[in-house]
Predicted model as a PDB file, atoms N, CA, C, CB and O in Angstrom, pLDDT in the B-factor column:
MODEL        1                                                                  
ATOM      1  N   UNK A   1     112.260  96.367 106.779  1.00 68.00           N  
ATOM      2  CA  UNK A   1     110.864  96.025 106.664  1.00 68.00           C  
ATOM      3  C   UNK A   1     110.725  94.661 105.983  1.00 68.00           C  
ATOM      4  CB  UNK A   1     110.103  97.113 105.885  1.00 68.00           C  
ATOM      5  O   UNK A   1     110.164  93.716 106.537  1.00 68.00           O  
ATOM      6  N   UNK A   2     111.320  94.595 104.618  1.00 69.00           N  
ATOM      7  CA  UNK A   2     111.525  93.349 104.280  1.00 69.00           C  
ATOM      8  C   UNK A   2     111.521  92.256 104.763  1.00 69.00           C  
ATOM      9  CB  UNK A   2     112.210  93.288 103.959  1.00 69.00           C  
ATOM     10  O   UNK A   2     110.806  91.311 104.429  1.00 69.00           O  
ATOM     11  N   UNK A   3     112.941  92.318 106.238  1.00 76.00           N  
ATOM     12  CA  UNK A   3     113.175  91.515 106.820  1.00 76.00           C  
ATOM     13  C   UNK A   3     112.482  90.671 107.761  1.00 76.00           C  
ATOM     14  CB  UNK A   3     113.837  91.878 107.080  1.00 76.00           C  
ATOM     15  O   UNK A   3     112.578  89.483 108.068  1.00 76.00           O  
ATOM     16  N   UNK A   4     111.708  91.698 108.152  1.00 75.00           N  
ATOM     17  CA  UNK A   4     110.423  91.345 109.049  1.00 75.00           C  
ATOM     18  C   UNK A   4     109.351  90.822 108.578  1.00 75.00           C  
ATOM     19  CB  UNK A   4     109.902  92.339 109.641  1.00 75.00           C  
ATOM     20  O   UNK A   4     108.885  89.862 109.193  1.00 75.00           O  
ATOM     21  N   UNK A   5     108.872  91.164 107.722  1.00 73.00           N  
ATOM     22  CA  UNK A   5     107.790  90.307 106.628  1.00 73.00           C  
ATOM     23  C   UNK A   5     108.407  88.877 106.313  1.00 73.00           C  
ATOM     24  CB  UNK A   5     107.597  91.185 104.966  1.00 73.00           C  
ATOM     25  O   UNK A   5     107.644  87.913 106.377  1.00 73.00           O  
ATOM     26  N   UNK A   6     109.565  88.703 106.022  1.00 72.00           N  
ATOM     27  CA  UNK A   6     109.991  87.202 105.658  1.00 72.00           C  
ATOM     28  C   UNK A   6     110.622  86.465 107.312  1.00 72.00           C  
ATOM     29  CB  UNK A   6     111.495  87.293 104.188  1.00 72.00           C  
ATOM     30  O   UNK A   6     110.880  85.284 107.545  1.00 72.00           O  
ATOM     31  N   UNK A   7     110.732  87.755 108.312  1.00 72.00           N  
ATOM     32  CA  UNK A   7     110.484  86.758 109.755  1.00 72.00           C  
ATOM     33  C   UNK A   7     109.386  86.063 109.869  1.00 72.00           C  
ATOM     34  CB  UNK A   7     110.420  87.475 111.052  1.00 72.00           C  
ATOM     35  O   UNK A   7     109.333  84.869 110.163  1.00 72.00           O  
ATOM     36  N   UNK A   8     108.152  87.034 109.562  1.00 71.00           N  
ATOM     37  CA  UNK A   8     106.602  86.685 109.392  1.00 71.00           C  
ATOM     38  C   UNK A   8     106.213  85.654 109.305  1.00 71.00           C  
ATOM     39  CB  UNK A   8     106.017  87.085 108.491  1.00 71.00           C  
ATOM     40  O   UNK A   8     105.232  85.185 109.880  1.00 71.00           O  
ATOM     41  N   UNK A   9     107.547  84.692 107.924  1.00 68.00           N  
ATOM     42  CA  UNK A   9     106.984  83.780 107.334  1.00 68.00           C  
ATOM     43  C   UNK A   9     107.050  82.512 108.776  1.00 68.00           C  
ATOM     44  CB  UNK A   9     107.832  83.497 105.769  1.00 68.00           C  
ATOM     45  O   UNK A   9     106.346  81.552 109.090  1.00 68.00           O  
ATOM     46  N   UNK A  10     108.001  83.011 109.218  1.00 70.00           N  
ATOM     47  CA  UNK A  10     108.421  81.787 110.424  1.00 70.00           C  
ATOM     48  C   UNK A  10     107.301  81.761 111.705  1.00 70.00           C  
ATOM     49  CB  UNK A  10     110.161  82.207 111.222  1.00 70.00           C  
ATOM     50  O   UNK A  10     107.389  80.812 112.485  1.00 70.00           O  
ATOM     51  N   UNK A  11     106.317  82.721 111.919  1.00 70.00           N  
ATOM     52  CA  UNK A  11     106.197  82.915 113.080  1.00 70.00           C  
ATOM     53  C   UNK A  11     105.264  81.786 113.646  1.00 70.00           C  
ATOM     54  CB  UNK A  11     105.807  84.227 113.249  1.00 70.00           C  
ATOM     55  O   UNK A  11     104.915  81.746 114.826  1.00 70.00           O  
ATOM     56  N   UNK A  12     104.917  80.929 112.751  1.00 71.00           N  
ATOM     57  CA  UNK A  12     103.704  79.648 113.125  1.00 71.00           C  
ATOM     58  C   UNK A  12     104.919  79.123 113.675  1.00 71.00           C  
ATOM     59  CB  UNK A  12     102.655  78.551 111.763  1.00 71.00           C  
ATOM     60  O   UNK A  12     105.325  78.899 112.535  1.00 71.00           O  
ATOM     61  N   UNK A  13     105.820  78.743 114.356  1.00 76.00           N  
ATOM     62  CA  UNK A  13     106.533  77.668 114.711  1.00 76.00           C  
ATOM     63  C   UNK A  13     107.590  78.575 115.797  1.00 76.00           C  
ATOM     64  CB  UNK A  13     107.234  76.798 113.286  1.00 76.00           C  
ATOM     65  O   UNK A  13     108.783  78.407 116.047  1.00 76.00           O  
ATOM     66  N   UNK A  14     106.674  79.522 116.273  1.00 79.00           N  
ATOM     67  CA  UNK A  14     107.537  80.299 117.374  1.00 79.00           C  
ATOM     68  C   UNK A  14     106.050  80.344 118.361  1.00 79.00           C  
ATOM     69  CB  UNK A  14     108.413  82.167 116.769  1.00 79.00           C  
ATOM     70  O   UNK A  14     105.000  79.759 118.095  1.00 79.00           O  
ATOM     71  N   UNK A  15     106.275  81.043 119.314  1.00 85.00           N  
ATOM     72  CA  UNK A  15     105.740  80.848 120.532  1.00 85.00           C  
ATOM     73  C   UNK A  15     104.644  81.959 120.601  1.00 85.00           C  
ATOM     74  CB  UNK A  15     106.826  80.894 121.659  1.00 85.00           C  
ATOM     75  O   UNK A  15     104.336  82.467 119.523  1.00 85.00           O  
ATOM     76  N   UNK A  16     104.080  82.355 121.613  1.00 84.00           N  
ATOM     77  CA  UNK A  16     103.082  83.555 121.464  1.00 84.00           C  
ATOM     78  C   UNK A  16     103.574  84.800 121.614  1.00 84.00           C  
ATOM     79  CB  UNK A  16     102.036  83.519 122.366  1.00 84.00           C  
ATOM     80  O   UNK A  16     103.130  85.867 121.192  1.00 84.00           O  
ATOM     81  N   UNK A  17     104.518  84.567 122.247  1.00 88.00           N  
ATOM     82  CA  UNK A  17     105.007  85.802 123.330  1.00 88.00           C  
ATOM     83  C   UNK A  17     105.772  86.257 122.030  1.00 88.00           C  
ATOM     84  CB  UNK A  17     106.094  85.404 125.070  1.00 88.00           C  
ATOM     85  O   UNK A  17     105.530  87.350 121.517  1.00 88.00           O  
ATOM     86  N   UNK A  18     106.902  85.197 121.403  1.00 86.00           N  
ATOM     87  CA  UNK A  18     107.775  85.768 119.953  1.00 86.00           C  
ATOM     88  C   UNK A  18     106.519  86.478 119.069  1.00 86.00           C  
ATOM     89  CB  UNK A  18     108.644  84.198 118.827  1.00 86.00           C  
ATOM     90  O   UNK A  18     106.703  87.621 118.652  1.00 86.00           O  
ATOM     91  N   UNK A  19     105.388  85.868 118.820  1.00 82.00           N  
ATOM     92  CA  UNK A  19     104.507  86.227 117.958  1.00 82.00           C  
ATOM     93  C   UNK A  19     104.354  87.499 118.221  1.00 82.00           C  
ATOM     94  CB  UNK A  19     103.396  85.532 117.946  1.00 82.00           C  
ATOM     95  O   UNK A  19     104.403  88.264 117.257  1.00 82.00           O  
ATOM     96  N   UNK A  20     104.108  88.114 119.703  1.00 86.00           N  
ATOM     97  CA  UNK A  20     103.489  89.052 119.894  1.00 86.00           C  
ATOM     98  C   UNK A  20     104.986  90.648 119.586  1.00 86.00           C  
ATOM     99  CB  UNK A  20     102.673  88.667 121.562  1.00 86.00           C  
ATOM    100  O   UNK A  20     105.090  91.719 118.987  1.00 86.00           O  
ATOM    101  N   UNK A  21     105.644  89.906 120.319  1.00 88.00           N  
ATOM    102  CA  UNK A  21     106.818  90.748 119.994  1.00 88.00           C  
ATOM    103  C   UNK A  21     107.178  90.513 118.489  1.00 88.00           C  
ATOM    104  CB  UNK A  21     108.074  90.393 120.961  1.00 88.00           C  
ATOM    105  O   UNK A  21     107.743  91.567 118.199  1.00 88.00           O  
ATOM    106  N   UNK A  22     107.174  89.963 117.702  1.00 84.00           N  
ATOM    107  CA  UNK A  22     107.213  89.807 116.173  1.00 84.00           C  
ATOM    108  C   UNK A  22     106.400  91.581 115.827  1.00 84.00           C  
ATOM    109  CB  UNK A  22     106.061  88.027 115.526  1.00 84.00           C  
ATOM    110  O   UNK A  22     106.957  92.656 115.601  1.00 84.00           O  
ATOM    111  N   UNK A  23     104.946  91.237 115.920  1.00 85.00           N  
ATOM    112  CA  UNK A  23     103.710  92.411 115.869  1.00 85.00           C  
ATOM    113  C   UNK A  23     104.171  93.226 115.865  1.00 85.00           C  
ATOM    114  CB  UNK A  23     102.737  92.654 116.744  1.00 85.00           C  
ATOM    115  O   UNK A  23     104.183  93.988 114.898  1.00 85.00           O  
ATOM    116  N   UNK A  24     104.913  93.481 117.243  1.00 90.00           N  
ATOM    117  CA  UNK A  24     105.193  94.765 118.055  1.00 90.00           C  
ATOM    118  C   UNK A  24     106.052  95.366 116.929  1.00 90.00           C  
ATOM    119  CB  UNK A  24     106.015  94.581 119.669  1.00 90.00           C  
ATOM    120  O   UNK A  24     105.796  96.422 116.350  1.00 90.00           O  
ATOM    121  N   UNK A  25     107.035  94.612 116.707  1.00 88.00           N  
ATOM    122  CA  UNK A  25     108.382  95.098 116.016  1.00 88.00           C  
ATOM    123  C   UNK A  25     107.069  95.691 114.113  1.00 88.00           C  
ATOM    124  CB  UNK A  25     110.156  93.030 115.815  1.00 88.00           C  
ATOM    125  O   UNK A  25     106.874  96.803 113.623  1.00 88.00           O  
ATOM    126  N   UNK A  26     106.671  94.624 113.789  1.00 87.00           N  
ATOM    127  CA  UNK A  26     106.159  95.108 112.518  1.00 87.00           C  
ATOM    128  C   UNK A  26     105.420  96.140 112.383  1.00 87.00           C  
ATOM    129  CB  UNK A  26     105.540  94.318 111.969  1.00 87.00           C  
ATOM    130  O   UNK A  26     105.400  96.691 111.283  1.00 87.00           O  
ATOM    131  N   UNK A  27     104.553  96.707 113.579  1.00 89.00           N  
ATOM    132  CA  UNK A  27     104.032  97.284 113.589  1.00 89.00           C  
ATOM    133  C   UNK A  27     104.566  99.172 113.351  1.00 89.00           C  
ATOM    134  CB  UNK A  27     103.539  96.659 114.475  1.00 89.00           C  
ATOM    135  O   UNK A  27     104.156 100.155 112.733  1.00 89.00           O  
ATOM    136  N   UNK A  28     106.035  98.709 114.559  1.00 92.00           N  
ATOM    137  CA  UNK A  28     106.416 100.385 114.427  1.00 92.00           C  
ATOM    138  C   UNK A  28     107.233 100.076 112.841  1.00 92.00           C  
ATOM    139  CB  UNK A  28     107.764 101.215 116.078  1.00 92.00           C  
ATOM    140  O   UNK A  28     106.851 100.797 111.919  1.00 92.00           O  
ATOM    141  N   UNK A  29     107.938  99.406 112.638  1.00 89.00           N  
ATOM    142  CA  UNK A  29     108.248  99.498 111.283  1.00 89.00           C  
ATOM    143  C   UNK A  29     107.538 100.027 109.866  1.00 89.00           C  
ATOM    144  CB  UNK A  29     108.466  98.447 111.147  1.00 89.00           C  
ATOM    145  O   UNK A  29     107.999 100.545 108.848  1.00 89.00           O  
ATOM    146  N   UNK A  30     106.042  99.606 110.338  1.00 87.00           N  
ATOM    147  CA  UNK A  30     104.731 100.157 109.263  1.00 87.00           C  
ATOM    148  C   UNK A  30     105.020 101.953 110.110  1.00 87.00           C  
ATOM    149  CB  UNK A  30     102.433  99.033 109.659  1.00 87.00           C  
ATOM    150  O   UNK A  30     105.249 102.995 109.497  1.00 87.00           O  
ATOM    151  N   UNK A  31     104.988 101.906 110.519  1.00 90.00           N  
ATOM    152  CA  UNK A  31     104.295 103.747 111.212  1.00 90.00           C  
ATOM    153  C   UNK A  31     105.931 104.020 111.024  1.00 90.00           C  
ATOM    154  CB  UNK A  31     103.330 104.061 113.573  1.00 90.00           C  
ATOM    155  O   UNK A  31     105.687 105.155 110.613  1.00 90.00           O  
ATOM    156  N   UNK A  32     107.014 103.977 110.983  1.00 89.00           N  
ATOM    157  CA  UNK A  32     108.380 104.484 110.847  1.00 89.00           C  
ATOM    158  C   UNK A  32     108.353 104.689 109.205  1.00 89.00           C  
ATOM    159  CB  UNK A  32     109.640 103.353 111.486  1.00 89.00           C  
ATOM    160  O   UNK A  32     108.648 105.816 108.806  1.00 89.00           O  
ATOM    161  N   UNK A  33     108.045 103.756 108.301  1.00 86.00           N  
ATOM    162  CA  UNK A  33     107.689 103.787 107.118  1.00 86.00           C  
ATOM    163  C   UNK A  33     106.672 104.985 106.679  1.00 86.00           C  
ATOM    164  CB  UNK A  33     107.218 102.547 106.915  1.00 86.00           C  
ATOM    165  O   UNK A  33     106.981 106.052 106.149  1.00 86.00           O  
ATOM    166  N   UNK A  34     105.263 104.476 107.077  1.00 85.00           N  
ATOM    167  CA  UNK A  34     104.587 105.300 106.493  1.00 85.00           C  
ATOM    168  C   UNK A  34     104.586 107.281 106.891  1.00 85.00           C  
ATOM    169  CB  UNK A  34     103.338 104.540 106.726  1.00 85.00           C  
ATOM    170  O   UNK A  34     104.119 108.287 106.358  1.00 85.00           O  
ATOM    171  N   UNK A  35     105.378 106.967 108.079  1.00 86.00           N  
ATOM    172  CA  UNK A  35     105.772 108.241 108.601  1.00 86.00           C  
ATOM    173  C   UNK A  35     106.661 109.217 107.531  1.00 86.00           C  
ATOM    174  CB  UNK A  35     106.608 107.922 109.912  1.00 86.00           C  
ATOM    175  O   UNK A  35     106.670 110.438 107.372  1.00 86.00           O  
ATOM    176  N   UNK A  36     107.337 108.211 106.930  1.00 85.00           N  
ATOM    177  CA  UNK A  36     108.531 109.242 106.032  1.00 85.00           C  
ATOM    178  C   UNK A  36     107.594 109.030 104.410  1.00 85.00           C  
ATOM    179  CB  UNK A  36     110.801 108.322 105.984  1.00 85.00           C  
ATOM    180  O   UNK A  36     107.576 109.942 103.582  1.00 85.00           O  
ATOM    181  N   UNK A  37     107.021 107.970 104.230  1.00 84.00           N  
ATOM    182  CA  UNK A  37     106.433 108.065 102.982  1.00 84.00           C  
ATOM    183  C   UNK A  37     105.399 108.541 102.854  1.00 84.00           C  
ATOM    184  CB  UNK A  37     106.318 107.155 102.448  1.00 84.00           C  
ATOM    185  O   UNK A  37     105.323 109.064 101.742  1.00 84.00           O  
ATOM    186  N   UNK A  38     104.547 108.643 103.405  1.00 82.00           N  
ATOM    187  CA  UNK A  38     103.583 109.836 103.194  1.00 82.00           C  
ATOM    188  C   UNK A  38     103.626 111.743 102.680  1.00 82.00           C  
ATOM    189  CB  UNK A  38     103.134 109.777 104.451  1.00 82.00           C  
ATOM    190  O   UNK A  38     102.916 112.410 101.928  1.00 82.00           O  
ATOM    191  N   UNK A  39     104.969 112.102 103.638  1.00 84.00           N  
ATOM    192  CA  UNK A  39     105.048 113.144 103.625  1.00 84.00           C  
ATOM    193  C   UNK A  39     106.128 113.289 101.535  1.00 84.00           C  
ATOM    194  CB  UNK A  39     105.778 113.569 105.397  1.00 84.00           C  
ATOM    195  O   UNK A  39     105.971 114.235 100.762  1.00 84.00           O  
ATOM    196  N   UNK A  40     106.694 112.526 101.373  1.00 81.00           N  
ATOM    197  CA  UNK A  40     106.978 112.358 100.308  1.00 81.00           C  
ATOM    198  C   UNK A  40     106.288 112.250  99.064  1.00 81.00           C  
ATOM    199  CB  UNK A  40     107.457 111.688 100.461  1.00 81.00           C  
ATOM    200  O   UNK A  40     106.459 113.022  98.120  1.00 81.00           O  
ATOM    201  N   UNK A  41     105.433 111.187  99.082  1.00 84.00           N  
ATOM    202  CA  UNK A  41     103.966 111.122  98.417  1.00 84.00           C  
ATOM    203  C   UNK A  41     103.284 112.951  98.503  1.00 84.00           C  
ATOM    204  CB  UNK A  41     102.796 109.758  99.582  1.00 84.00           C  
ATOM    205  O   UNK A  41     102.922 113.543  97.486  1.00 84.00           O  
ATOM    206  N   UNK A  42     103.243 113.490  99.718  1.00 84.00           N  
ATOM    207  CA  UNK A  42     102.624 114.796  99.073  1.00 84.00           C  
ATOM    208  C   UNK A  42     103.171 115.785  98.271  1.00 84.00           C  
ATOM    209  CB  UNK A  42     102.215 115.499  99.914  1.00 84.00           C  
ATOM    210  O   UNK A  42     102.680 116.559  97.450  1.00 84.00           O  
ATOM    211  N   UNK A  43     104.427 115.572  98.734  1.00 82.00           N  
ATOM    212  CA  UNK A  43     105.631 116.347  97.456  1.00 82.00           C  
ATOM    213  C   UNK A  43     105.459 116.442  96.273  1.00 82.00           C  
ATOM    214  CB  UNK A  43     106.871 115.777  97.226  1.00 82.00           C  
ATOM    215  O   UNK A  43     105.311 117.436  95.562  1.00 82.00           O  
ATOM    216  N   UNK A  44     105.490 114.676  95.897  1.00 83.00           N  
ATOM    217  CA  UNK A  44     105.212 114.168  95.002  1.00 83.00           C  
ATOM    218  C   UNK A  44     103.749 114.974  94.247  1.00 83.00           C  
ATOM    219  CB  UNK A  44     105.200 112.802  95.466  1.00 83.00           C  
ATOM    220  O   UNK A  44     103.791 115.341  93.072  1.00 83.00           O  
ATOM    221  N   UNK A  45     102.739 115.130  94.953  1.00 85.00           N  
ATOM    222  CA  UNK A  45     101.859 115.834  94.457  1.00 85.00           C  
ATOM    223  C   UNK A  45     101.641 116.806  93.987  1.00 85.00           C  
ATOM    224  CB  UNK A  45     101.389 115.886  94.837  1.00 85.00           C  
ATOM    225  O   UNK A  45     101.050 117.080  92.943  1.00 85.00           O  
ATOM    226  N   UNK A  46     102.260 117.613  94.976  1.00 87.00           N  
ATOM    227  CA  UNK A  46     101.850 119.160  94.826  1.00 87.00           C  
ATOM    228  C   UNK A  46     102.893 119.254  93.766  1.00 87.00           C  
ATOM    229  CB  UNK A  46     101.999 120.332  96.276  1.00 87.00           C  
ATOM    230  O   UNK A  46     102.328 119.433  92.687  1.00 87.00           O  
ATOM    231  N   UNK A  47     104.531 119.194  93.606  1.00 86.00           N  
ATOM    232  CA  UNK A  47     105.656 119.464  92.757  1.00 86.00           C  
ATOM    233  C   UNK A  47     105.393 118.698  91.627  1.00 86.00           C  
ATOM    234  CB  UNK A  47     106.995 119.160  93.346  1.00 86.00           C  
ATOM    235  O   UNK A  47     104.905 119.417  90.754  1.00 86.00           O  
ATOM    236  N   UNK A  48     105.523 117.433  91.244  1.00 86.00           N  
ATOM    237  CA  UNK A  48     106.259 116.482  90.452  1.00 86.00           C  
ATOM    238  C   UNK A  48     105.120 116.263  89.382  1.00 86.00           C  
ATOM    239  CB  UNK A  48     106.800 115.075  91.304  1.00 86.00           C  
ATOM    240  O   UNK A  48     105.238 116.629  88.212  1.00 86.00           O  
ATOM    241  N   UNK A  49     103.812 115.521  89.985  1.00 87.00           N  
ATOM    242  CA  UNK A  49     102.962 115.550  89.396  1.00 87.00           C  
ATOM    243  C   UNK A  49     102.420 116.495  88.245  1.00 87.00           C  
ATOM    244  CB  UNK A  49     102.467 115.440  90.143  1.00 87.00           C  
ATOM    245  O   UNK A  49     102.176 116.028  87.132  1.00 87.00           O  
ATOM    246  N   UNK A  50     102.202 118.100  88.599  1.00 89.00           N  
ATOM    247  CA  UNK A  50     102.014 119.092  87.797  1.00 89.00           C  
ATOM    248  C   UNK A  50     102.903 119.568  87.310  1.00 89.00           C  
ATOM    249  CB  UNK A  50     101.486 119.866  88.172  1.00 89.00           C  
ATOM    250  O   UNK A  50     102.646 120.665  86.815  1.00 89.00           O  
ATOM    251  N   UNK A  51     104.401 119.069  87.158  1.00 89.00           N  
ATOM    252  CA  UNK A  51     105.404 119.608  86.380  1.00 89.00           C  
ATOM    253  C   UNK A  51     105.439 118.278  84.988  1.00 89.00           C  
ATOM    254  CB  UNK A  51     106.996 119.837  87.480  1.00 89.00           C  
ATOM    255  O   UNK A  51     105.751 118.552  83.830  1.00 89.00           O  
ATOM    256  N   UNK A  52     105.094 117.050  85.410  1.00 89.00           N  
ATOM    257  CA  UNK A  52     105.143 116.523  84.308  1.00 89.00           C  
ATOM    258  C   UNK A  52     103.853 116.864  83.283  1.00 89.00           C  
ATOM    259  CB  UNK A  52     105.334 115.182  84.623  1.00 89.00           C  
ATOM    260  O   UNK A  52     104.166 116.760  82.097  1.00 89.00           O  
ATOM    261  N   UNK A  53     102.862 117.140  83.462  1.00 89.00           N  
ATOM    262  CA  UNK A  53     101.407 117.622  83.182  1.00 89.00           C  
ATOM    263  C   UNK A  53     102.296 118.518  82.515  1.00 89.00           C  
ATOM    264  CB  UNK A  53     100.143 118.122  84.392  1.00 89.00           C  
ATOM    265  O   UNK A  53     102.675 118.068  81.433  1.00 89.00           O  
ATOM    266  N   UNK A  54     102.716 119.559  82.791  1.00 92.00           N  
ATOM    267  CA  UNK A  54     103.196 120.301  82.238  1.00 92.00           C  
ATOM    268  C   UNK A  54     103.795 120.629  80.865  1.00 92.00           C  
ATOM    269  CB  UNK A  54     103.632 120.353  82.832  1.00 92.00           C  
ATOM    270  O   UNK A  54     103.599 121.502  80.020  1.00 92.00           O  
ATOM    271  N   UNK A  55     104.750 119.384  81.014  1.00 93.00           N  
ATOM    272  CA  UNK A  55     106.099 119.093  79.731  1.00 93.00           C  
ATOM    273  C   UNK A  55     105.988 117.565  78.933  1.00 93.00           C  
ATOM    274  CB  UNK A  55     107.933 119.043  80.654  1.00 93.00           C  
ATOM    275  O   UNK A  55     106.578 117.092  77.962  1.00 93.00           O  
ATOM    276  N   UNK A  56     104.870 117.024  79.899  1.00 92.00           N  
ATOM    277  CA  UNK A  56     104.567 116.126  78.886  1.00 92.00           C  
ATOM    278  C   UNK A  56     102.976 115.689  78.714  1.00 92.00           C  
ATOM    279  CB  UNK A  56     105.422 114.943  79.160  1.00 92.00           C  
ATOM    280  O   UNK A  56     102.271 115.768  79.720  1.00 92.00           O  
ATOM    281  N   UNK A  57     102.538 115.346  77.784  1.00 93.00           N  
ATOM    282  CA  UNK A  57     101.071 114.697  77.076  1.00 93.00           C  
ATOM    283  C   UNK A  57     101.071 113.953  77.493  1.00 93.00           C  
ATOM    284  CB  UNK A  57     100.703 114.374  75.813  1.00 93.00           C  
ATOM    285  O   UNK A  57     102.058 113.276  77.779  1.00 93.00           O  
ATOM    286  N   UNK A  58      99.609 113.662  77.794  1.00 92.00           N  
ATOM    287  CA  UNK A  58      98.885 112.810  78.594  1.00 92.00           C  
ATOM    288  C   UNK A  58      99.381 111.047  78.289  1.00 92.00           C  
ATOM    289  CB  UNK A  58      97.232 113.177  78.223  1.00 92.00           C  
ATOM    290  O   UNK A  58      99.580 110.222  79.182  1.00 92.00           O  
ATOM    291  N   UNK A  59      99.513 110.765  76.618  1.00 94.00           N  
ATOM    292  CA  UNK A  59      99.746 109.827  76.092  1.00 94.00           C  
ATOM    293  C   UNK A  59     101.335 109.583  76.507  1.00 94.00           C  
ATOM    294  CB  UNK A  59      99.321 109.969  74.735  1.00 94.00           C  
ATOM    295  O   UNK A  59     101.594 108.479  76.987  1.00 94.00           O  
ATOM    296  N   UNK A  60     102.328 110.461  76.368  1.00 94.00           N  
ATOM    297  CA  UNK A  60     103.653 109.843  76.872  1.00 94.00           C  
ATOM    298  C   UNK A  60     103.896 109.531  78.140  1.00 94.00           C  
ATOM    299  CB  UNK A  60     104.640 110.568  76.627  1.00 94.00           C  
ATOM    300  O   UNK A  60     104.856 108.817  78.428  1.00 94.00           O  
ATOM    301  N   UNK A  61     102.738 110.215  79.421  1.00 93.00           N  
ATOM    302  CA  UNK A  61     103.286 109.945  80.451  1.00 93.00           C  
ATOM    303  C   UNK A  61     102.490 108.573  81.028  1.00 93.00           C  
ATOM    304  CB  UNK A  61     103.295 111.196  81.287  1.00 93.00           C  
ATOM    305  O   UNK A  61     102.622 107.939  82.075  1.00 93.00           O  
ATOM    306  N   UNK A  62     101.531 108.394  79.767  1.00 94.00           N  
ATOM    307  CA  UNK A  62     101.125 106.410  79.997  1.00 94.00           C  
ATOM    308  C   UNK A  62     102.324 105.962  79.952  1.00 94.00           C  
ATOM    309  CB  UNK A  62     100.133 105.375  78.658  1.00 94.00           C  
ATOM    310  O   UNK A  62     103.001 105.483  80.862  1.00 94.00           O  
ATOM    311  N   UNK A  63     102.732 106.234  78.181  1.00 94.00           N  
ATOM    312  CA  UNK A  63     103.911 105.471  77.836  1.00 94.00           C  
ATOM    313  C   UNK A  63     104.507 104.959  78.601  1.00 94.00           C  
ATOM    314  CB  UNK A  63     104.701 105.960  77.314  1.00 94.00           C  
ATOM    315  O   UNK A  63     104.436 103.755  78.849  1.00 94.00           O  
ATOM    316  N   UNK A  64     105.428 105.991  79.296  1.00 93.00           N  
ATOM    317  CA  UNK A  64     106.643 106.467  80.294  1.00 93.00           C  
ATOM    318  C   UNK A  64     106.160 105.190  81.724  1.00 93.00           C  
ATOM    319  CB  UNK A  64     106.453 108.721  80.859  1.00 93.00           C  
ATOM    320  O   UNK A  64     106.953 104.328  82.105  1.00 93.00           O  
ATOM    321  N   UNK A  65     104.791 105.356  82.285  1.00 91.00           N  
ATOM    322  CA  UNK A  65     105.045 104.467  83.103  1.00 91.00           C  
ATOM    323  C   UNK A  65     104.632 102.976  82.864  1.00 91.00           C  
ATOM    324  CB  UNK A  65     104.578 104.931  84.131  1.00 91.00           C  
ATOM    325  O   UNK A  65     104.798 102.102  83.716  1.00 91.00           O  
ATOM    326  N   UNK A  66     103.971 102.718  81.386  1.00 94.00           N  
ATOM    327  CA  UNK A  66     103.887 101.165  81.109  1.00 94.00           C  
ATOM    328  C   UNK A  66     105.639 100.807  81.103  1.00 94.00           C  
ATOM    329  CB  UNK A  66     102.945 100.760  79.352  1.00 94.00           C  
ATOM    330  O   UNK A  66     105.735  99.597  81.307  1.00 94.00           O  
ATOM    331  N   UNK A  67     106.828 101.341  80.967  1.00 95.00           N  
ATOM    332  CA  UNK A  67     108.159 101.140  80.448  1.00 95.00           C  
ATOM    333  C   UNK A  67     108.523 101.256  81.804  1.00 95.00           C  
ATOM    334  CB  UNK A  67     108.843 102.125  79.287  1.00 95.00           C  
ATOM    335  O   UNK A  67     109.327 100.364  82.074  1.00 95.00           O  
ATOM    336  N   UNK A  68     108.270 101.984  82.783  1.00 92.00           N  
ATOM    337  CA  UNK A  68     109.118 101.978  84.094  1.00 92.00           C  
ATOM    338  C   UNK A  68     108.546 100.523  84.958  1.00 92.00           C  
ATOM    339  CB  UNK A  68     108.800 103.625  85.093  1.00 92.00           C  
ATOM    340  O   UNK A  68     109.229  99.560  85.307  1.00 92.00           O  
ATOM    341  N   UNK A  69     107.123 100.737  85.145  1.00 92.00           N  
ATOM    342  CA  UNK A  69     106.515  98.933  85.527  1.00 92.00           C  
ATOM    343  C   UNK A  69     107.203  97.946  84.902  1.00 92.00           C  
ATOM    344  CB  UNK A  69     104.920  98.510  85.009  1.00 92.00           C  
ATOM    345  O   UNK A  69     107.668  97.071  85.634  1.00 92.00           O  
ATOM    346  N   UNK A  70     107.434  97.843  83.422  1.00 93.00           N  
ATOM    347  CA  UNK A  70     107.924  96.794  83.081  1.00 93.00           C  
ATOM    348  C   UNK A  70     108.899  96.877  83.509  1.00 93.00           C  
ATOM    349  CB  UNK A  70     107.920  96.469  82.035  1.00 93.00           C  
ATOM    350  O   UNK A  70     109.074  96.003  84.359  1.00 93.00           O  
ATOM    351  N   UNK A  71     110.222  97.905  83.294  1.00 92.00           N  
ATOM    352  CA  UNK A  71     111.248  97.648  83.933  1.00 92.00           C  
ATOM    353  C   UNK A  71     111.404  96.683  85.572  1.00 92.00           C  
ATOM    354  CB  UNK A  71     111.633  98.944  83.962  1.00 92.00           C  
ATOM    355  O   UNK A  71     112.050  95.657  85.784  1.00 92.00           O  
ATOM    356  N   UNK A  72     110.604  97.440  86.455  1.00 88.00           N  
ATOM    357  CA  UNK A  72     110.547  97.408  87.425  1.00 88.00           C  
ATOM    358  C   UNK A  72     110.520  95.373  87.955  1.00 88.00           C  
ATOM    359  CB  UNK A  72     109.388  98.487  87.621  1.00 88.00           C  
ATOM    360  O   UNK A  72     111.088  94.675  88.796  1.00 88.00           O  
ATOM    361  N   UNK A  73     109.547  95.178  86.895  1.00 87.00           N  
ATOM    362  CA  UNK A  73     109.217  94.094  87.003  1.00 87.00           C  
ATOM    363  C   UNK A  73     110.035  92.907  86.280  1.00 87.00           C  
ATOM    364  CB  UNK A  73     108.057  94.208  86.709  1.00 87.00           C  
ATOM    365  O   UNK A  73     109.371  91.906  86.010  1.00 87.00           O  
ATOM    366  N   UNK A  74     111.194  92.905  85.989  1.00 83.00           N  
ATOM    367  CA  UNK A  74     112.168  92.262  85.769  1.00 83.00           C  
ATOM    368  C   UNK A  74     113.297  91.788  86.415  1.00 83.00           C  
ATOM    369  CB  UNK A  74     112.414  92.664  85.139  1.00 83.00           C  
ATOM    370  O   UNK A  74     114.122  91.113  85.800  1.00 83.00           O  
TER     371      UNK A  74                                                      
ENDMDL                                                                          
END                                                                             
């Protein structure tokens, strides 16, 4: 997916037809993606979500993700 987004960057200096087939390709890549992440995301809901509710306070599980963003973002 990556890869295709930074093809993206090239596509002003390709032709219409590349452009269009560029699309084509990004497009099933979004629906191949959101196909498997969605159903994950609900997992995520129904399981994960109410088990941390669970075992941890409201205040640590800010904590917990101001420290994983930052991580993330390094």
């Amino acid at each position: 997916m990556l890869a295709l987004v930074e093809d993206g960057y090239s596509c002003t200096s390709k032709t219409e037809a590349e452009r269009i087939n560029f699309g084509l390709k990004l497009r099933q890549a979004l629906q191949e993606f959101t196909g498997s992440f969605l159903p994950h995301m609900k997992e995520e809901e129904e399981v994960f979500q109410p088990m941390l509710m669970k075992y941890f306070e409201y205040e640590e599980l800010k904590c917990l993700k101001e420290q994983v963003i930052e991580e993330h973002s390094k």
